[in-house]
Predicted model as a PDB file, atoms N, CA, C, CB and O in Angstrom, pLDDT in the B-factor column:
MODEL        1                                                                  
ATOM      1  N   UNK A   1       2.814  -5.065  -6.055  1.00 72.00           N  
ATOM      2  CA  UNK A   1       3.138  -4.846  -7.446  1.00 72.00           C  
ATOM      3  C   UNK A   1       4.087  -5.927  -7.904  1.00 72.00           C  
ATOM      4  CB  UNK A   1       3.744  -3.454  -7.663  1.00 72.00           C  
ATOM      5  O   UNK A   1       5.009  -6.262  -7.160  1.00 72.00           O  
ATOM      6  N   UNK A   2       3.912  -6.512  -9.126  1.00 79.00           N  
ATOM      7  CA  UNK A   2       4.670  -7.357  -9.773  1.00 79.00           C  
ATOM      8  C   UNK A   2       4.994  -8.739  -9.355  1.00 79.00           C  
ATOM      9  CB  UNK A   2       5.652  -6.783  -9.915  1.00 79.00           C  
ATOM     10  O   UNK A   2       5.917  -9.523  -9.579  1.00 79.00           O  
ATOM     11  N   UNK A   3       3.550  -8.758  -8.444  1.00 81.00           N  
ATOM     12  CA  UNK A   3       2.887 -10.594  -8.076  1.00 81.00           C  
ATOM     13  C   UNK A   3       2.177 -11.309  -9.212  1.00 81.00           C  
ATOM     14  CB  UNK A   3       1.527 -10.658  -6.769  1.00 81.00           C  
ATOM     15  O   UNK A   3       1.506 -10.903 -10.160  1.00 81.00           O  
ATOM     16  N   UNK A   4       2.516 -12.398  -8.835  1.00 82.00           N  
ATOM     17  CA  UNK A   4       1.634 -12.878 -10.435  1.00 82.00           C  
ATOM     18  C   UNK A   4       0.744 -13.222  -9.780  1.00 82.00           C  
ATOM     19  CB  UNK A   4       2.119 -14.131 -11.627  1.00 82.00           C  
ATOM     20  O   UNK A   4       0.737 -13.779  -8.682  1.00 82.00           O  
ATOM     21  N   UNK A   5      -0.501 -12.728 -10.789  1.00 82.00           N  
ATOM     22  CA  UNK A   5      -1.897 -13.089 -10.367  1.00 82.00           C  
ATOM     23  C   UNK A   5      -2.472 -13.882 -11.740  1.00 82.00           C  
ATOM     24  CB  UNK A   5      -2.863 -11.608  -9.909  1.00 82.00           C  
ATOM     25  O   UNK A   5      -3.287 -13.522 -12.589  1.00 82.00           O  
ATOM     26  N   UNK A   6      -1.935 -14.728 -11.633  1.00 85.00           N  
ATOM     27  CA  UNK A   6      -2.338 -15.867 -12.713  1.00 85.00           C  
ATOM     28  C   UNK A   6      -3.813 -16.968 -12.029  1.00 85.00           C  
ATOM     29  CB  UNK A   6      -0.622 -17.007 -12.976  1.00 85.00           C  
ATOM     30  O   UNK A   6      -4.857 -17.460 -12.459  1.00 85.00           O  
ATOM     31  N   UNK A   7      -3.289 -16.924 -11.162  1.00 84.00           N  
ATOM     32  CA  UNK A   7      -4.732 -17.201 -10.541  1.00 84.00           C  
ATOM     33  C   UNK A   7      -5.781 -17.251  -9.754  1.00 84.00           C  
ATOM     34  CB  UNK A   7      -4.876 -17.614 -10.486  1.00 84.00           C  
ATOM     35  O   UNK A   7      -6.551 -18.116  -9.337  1.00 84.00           O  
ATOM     36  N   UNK A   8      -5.530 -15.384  -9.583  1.00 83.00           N  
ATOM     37  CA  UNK A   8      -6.644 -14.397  -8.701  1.00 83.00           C  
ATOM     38  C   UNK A   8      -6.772 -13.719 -10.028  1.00 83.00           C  
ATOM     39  CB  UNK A   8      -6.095 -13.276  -7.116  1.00 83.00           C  
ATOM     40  O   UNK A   8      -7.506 -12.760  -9.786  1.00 83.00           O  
ATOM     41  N   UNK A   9      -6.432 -13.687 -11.418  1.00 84.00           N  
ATOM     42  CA  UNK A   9      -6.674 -12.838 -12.729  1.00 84.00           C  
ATOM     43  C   UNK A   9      -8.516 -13.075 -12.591  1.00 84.00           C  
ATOM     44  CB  UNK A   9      -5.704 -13.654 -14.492  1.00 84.00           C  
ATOM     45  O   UNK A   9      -9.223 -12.123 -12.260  1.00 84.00           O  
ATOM     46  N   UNK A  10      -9.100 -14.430 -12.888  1.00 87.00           N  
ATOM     47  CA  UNK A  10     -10.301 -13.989 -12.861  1.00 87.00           C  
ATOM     48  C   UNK A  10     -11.304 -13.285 -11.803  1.00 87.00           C  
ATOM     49  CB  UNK A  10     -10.701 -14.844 -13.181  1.00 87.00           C  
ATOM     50  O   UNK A  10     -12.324 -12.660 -12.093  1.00 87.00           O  
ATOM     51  N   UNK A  11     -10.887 -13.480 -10.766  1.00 85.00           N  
ATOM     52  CA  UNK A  11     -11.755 -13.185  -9.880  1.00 85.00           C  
ATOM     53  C   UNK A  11     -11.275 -11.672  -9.799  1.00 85.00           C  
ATOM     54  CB  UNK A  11     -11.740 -14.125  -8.573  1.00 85.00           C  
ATOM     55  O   UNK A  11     -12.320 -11.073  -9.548  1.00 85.00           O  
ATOM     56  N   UNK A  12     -10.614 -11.065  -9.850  1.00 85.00           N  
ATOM     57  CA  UNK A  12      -9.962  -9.789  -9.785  1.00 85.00           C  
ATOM     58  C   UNK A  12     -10.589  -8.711 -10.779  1.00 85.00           C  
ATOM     59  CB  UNK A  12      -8.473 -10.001 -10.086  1.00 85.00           C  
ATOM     60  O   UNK A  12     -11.128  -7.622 -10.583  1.00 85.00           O  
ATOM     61  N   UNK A  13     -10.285  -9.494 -11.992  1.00 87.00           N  
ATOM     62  CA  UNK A  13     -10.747  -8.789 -13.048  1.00 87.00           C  
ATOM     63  C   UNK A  13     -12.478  -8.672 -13.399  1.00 87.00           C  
ATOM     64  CB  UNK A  13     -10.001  -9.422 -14.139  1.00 87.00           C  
ATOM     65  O   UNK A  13     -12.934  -7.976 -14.307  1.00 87.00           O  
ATOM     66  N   UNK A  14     -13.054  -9.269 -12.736  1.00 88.00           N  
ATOM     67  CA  UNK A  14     -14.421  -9.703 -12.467  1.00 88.00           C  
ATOM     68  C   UNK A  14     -15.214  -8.213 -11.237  1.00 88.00           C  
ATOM     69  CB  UNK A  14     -14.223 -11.611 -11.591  1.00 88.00           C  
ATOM     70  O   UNK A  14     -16.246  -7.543 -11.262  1.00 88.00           O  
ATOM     71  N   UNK A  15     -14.149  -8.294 -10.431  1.00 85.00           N  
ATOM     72  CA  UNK A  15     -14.512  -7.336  -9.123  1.00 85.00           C  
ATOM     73  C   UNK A  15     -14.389  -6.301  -9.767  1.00 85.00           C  
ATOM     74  CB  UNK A  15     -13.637  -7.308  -7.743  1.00 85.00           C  
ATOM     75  O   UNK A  15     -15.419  -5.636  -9.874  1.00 85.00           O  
ATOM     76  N   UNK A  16     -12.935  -5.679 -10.537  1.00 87.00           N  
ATOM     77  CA  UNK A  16     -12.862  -4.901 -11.180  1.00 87.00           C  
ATOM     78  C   UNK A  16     -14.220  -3.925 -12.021  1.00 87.00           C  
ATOM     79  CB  UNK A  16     -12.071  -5.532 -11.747  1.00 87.00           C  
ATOM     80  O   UNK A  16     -14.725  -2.806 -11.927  1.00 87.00           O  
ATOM     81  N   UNK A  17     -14.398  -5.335 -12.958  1.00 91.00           N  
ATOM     82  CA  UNK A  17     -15.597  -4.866 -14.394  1.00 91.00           C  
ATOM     83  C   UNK A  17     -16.734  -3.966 -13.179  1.00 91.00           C  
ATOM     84  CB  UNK A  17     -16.747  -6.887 -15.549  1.00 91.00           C  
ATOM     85  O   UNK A  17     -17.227  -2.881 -13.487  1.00 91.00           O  
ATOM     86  N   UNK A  18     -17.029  -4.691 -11.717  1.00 90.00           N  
ATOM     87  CA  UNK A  18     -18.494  -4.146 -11.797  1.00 90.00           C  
ATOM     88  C   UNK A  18     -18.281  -3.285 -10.667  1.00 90.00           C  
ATOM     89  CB  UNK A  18     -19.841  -5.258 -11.651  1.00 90.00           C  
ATOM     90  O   UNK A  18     -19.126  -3.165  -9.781  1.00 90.00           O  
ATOM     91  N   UNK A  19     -16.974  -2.569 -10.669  1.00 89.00           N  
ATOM     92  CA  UNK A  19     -16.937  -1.388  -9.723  1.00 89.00           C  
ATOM     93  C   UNK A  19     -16.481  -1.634  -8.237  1.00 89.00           C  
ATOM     94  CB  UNK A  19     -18.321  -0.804  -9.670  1.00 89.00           C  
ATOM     95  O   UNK A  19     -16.279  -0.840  -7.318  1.00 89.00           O  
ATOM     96  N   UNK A  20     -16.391  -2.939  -8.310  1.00 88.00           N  
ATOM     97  CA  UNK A  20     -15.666  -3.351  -6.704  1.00 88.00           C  
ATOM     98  C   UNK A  20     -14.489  -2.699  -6.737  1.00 88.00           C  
ATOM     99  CB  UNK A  20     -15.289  -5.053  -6.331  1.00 88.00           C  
ATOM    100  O   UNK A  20     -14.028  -2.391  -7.836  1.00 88.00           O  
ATOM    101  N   UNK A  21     -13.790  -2.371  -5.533  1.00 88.00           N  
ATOM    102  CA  UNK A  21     -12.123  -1.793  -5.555  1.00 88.00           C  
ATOM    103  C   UNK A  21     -11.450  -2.796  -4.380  1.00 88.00           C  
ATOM    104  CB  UNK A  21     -11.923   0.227  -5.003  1.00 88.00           C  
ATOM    105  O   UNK A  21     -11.314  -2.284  -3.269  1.00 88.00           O  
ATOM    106  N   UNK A  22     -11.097  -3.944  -4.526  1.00 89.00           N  
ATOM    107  CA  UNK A  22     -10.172  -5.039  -3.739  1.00 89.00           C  
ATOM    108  C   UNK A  22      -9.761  -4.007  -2.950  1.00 89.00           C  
ATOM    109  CB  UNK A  22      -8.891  -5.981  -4.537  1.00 89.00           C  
ATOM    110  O   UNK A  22      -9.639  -2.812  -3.220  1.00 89.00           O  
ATOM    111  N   UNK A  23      -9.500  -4.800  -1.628  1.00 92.00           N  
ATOM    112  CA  UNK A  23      -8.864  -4.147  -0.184  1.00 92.00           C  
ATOM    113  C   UNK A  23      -7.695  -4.600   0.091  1.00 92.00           C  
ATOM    114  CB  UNK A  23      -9.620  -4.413   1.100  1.00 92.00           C  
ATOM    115  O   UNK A  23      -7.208  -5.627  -0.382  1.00 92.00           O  
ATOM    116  N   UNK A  24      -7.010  -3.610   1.133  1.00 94.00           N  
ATOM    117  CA  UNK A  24      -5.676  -4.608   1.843  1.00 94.00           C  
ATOM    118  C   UNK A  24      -5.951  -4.061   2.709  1.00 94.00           C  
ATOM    119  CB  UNK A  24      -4.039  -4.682   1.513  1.00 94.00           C  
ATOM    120  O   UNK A  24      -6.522  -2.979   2.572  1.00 94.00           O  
ATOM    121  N   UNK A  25      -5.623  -4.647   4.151  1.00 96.00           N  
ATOM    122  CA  UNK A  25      -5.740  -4.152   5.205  1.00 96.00           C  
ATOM    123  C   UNK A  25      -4.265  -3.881   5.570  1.00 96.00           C  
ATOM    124  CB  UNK A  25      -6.542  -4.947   6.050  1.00 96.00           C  
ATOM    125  O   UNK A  25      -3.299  -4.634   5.448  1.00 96.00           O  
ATOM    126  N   UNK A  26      -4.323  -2.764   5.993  1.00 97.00           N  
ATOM    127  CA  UNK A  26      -2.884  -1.951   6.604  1.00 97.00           C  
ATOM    128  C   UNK A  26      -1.864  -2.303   7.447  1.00 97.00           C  
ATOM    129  CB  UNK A  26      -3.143  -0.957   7.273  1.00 97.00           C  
ATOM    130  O   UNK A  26      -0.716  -1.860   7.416  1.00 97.00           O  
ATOM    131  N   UNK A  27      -2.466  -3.377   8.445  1.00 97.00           N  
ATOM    132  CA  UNK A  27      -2.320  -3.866   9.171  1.00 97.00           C  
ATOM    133  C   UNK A  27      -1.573  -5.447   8.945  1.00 97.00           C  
ATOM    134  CB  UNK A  27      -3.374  -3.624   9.628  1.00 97.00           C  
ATOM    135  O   UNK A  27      -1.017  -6.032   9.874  1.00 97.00           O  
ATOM    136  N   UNK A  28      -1.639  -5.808   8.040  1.00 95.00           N  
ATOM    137  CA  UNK A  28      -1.666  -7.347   7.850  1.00 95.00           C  
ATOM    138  C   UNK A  28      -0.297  -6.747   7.136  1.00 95.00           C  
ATOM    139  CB  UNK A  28      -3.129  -8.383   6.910  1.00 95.00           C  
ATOM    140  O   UNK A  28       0.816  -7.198   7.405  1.00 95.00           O  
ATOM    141  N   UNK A  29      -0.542  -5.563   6.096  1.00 96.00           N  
ATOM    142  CA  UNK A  29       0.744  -5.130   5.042  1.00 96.00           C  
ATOM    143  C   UNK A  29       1.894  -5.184   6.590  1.00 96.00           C  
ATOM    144  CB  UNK A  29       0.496  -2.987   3.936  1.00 96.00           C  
ATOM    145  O   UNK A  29       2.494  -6.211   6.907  1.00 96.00           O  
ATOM    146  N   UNK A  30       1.994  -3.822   7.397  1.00 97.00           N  
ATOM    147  CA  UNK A  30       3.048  -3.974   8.528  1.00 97.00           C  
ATOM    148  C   UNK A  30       3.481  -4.970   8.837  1.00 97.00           C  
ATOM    149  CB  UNK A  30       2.783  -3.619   9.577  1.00 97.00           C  
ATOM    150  O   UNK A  30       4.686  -5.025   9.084  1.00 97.00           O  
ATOM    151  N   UNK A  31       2.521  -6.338   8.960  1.00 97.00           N  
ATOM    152  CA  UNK A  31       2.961  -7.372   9.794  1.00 97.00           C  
ATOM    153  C   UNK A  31       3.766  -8.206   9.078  1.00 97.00           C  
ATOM    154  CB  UNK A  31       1.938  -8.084  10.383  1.00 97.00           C  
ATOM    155  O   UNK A  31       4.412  -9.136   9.561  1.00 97.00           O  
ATOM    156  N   UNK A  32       3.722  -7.754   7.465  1.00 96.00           N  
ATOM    157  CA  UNK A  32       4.600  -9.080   6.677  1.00 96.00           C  
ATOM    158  C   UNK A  32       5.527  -7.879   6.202  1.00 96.00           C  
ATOM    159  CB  UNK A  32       3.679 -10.300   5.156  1.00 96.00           C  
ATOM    160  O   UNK A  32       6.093  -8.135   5.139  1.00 96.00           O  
ATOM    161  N   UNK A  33       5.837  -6.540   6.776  1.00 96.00           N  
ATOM    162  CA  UNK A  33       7.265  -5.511   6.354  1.00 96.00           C  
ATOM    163  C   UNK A  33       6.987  -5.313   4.897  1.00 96.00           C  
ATOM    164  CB  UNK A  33       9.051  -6.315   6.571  1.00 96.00           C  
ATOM    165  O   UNK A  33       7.930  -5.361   4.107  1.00 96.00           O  
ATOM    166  N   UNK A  34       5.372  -5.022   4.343  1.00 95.00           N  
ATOM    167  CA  UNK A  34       5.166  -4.953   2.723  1.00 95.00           C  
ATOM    168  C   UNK A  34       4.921  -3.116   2.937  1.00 95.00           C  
ATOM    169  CB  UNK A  34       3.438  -6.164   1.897  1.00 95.00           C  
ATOM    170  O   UNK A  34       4.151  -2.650   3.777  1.00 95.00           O  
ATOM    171  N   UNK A  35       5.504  -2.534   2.271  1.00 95.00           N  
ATOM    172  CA  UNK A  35       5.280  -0.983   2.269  1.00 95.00           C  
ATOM    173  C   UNK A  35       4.392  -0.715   1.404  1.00 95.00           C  
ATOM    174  CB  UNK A  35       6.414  -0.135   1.968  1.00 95.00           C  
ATOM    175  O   UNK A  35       4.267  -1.321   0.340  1.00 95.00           O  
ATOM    176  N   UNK A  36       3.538   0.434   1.873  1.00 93.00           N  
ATOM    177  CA  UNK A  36       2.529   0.698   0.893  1.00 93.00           C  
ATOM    178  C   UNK A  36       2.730   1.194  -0.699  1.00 93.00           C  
ATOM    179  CB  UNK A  36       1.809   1.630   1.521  1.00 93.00           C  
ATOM    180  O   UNK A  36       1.929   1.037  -1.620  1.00 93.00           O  
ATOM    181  N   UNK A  37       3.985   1.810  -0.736  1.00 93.00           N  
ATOM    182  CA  UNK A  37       4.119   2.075  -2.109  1.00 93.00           C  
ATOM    183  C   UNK A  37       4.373   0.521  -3.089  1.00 93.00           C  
ATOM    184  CB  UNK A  37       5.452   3.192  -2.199  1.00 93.00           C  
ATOM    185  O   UNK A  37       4.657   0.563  -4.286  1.00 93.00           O  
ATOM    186  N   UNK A  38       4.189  -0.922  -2.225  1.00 94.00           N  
ATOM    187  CA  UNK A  38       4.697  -2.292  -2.885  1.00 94.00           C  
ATOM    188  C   UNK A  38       3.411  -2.689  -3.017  1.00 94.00           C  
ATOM    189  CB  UNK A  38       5.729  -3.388  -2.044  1.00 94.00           C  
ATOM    190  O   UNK A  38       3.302  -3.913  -3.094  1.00 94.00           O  
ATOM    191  N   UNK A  39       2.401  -2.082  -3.071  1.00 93.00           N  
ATOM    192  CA  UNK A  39       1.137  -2.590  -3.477  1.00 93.00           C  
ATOM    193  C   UNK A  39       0.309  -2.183  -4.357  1.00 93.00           C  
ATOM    194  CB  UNK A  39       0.510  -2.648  -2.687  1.00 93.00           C  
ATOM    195  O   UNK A  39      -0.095  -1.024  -4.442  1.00 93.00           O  
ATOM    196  N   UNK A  40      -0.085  -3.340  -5.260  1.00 89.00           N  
ATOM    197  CA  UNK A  40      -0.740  -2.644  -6.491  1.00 89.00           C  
ATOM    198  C   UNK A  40      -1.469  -1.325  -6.626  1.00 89.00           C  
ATOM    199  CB  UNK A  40      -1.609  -3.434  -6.910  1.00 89.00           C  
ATOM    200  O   UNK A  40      -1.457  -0.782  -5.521  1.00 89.00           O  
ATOM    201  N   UNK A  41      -1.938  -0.775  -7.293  1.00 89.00           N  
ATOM    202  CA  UNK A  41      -2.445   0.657  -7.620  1.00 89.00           C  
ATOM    203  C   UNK A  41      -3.839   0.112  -7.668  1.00 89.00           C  
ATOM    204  CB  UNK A  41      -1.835   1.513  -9.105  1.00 89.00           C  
ATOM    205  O   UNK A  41      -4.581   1.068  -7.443  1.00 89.00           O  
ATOM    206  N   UNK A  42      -4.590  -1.043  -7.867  1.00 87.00           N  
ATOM    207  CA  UNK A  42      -5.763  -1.019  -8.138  1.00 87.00           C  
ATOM    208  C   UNK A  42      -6.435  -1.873  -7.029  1.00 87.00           C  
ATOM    209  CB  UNK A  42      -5.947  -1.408  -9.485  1.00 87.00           C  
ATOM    210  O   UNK A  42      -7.348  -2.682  -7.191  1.00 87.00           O  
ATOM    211  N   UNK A  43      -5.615  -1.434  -5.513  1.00 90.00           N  
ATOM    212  CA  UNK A  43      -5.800  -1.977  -4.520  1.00 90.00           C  
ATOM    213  C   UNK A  43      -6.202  -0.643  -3.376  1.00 90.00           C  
ATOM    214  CB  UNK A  43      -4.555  -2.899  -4.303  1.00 90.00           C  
ATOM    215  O   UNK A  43      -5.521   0.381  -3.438  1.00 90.00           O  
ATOM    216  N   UNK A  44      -7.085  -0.724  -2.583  1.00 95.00           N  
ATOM    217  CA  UNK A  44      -7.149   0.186  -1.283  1.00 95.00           C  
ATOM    218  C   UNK A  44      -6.959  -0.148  -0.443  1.00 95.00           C  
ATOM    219  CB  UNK A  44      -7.987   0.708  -0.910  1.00 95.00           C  
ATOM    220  O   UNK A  44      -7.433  -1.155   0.082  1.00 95.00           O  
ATOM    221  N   UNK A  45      -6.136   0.644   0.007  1.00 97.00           N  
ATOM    222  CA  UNK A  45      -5.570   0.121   1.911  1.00 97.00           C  
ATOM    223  C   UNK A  45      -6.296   0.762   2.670  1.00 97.00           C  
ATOM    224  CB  UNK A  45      -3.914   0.532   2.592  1.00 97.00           C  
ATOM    225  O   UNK A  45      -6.471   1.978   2.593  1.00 97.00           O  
ATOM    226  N   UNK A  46      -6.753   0.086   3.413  1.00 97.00           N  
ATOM    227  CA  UNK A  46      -7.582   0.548   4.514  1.00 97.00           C  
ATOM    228  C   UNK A  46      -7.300   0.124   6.031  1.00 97.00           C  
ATOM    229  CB  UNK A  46      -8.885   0.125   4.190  1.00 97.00           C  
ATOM    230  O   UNK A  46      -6.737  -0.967   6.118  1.00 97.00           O  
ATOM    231  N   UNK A  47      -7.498   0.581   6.897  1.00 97.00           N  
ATOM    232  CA  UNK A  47      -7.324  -0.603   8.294  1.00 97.00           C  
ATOM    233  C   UNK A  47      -8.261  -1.099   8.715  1.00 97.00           C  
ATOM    234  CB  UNK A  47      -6.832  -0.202   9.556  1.00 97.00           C  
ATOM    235  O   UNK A  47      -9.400  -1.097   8.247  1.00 97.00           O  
ATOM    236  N   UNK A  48      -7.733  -1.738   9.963  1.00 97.00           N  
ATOM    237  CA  UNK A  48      -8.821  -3.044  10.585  1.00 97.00           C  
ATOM    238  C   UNK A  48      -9.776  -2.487  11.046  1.00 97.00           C  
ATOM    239  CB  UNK A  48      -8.370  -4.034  11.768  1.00 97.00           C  
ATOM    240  O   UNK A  48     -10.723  -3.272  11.093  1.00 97.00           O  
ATOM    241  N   UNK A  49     -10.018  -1.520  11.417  1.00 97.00           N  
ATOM    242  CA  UNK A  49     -11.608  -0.914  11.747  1.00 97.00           C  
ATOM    243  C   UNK A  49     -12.889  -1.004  10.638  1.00 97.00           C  
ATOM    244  CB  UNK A  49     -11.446   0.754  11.998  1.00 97.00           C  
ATOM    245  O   UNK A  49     -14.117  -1.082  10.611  1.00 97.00           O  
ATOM    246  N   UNK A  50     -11.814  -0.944   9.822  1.00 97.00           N  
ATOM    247  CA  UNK A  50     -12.856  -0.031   8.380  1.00 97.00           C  
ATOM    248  C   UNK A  50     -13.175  -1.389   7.758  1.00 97.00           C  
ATOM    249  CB  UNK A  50     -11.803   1.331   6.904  1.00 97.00           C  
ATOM    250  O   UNK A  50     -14.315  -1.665   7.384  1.00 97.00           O  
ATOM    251  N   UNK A  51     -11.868  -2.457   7.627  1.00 94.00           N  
ATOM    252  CA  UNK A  51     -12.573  -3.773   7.135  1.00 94.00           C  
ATOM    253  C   UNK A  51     -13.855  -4.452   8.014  1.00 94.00           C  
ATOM    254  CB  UNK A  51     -11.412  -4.883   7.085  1.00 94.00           C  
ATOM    255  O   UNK A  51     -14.884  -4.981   7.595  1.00 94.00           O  
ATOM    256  N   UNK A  52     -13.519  -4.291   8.997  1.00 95.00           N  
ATOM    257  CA  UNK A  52     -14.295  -4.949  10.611  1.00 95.00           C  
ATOM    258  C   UNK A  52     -16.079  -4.330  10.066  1.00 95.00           C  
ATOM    259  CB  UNK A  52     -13.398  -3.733  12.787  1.00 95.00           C  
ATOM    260  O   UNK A  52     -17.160  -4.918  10.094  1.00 95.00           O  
ATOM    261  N   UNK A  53     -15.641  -2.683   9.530  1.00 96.00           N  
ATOM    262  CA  UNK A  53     -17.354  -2.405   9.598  1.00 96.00           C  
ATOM    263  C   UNK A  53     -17.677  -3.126   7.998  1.00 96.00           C  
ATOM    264  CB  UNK A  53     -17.921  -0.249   9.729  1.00 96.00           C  
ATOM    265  O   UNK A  53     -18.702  -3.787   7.833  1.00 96.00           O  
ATOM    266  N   UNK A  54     -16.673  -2.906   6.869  1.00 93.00           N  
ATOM    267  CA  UNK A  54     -16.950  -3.477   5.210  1.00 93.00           C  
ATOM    268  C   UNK A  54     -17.896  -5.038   5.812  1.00 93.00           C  
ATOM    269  CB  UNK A  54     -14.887  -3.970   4.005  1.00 93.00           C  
ATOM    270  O   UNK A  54     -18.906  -5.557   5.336  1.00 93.00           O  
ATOM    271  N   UNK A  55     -17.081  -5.424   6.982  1.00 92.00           N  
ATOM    272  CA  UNK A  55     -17.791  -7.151   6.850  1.00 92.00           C  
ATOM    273  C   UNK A  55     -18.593  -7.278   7.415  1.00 92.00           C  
ATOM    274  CB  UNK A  55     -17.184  -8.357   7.224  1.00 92.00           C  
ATOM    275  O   UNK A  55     -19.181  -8.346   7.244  1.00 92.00           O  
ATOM    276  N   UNK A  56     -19.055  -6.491   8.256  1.00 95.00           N  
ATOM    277  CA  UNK A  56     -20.492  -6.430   9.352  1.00 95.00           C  
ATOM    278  C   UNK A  56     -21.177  -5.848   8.162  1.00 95.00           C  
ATOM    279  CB  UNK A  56     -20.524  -5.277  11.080  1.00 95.00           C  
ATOM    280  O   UNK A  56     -21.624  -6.840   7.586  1.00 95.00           O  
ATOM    281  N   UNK A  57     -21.595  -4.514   7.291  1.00 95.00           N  
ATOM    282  CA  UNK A  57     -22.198  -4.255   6.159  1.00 95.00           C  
ATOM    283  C   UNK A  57     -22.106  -5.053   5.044  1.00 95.00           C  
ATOM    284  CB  UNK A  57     -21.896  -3.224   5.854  1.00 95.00           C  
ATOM    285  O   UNK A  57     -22.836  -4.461   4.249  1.00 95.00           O  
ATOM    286  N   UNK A  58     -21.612  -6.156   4.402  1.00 90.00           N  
ATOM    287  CA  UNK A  58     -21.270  -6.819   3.486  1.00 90.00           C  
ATOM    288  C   UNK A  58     -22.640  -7.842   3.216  1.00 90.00           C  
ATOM    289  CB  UNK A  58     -19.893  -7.429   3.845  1.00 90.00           C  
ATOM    290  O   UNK A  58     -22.954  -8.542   4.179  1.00 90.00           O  
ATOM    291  N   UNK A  59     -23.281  -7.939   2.252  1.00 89.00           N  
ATOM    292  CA  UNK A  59     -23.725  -9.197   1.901  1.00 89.00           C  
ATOM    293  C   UNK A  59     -22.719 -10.273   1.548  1.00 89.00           C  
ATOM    294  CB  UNK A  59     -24.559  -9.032   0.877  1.00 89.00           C  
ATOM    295  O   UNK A  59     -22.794 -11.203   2.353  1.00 89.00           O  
ATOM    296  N   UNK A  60     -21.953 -10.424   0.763  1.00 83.00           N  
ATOM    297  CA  UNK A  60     -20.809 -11.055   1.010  1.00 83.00           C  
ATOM    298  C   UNK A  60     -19.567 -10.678   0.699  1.00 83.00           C  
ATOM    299  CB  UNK A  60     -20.891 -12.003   0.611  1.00 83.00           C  
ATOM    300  O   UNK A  60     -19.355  -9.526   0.320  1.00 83.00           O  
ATOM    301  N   UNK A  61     -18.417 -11.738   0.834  1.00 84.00           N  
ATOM    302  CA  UNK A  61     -16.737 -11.843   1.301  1.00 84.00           C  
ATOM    303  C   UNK A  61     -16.594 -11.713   0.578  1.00 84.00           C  
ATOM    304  CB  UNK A  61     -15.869 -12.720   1.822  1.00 84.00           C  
ATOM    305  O   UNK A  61     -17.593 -11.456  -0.094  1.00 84.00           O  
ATOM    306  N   UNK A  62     -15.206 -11.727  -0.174  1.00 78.00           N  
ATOM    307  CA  UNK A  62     -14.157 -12.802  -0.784  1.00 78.00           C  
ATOM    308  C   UNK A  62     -12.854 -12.842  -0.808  1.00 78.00           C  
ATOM    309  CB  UNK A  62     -14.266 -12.942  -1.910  1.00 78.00           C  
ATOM    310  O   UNK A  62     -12.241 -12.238  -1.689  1.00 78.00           O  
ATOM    311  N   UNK A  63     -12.234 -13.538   0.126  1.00 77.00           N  
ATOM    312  CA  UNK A  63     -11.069 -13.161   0.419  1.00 77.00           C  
ATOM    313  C   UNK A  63     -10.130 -14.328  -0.103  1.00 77.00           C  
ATOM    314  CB  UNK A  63     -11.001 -12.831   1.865  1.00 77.00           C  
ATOM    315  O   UNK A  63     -10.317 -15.542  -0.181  1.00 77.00           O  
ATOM    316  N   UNK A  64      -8.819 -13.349  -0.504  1.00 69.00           N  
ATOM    317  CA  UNK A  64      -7.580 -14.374  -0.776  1.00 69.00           C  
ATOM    318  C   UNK A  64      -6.477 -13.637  -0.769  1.00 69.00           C  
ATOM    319  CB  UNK A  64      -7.585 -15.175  -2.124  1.00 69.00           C  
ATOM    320  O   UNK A  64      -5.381 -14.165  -0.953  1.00 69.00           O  
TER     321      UNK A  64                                                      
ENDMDL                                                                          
END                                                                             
């Protein structure tokens, strides 16, 4: 919350319009001491299992 996304705004807002819901992995949050209540609301945390199967099922990525 309260990162500027000046330039992840388009690609964000893009995922947004067509029903995508951006990820964080749970795991990566612990490792940099980011608490889950410090992450945007229009973000899902999930862990490394669940991303591991999103990217084996995925036609494609997009990560940043």
């Amino acid at each position: 919350q309260g990162v500027d996304r000046a330039g992840a705004a388009p690609f964000l807002s893009t995922l947004l319009r067509t029903g995508c819901v951006p990820k964080v992995e749970a795991e990566s949050l612990a490792a940099r001491g980011i608490k889950r209540d410090e992450v945007a609301t229009d973000m899902e945390i999930v862990g490394r299992e669940q991303v591991k199967e999103l990217v084996r099922h995925s036609d494609f990525v997009v990560d940043f």
